[in-house]
C-alpha positions in Angstrom: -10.5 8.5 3.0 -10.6 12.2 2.7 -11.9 12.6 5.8 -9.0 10.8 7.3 -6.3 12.8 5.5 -5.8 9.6 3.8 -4.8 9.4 0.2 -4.4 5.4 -0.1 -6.8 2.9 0.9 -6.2 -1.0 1.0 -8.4 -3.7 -0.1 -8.6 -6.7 1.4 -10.6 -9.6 1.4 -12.2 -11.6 4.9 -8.9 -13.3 5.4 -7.1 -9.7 5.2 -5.3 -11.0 1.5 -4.5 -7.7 0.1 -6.7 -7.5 -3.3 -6.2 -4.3 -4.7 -5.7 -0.5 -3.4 -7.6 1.9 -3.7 -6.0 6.0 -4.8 -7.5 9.1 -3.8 -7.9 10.5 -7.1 -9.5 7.4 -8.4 -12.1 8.0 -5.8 -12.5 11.0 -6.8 -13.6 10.2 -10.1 -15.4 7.1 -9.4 -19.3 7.4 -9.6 -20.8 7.1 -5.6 -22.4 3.9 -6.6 -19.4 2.0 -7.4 -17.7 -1.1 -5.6 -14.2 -0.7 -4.7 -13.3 -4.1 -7.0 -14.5 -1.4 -9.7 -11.9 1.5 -9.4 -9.2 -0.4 -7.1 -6.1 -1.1 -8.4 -5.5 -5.0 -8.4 -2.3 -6.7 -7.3 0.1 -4.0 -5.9 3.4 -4.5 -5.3 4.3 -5.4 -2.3 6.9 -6.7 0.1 8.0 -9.3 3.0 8.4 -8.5 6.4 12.0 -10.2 6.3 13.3 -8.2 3.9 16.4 -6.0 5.2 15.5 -2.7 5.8 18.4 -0.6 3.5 17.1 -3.1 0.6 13.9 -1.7 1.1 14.4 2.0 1.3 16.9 1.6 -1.9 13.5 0.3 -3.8 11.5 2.7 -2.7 14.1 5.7 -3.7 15.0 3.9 -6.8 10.8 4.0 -7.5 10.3 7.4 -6.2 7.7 5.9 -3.9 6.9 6.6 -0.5 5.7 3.7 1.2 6.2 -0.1 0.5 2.7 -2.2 1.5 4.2 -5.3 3.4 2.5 -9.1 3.1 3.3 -12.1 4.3 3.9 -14.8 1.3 -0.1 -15.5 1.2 -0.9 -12.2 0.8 -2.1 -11.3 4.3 -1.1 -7.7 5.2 1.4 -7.5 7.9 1.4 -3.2 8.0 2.6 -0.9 5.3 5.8 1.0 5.5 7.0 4.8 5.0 10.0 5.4 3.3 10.3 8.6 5.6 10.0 6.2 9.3 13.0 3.7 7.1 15.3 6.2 6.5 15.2 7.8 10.1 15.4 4.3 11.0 18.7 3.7 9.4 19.9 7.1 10.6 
């Protein structure tokens, strides 16, 4: 993840059902033996890809977050959004 510039990481299963995410600064306190089910962060909030754009962005400013992970209703992972790419979006 560091090595990436990444700061977020996203666990998924074989199916790609998001389990849990993984932080940065959890990794960076975990021990290097550990399993990602052991510092991830299980069942993030998430949303669905139908949902209208200006109701997303108004969650994510309401939050103070800057990216919304987006599943379908089964959990798969469709993408994950930036509040940044919305708002230029709706621009």
């Amino acid at each position: 993840m560091s090595d990436a510039g990444w700061k977020l990481c996203l666990v998924v299963n074989d199916r790609n059902v998001l389990l849990g995410r993984l932080r940065h600064e959890h990794m960076e306190e975990a021990v290097p033996e550990a399993k990602a089910e052991d510092v991830m962060e299980s069942g993030p909030s998430t949303i669905r890809p139908d949902v209208p754009l200006e109701e997303v962005v108004k969650k994510l400013r309401d939050q103070e977050r800057a990216l919304a992970l987006v599943t379908t209703p089964a959990g798969v992972v469709f993408g994950v959004l930036f509040r940044a790419d919305a708002e230029r979006a709706l621009a």
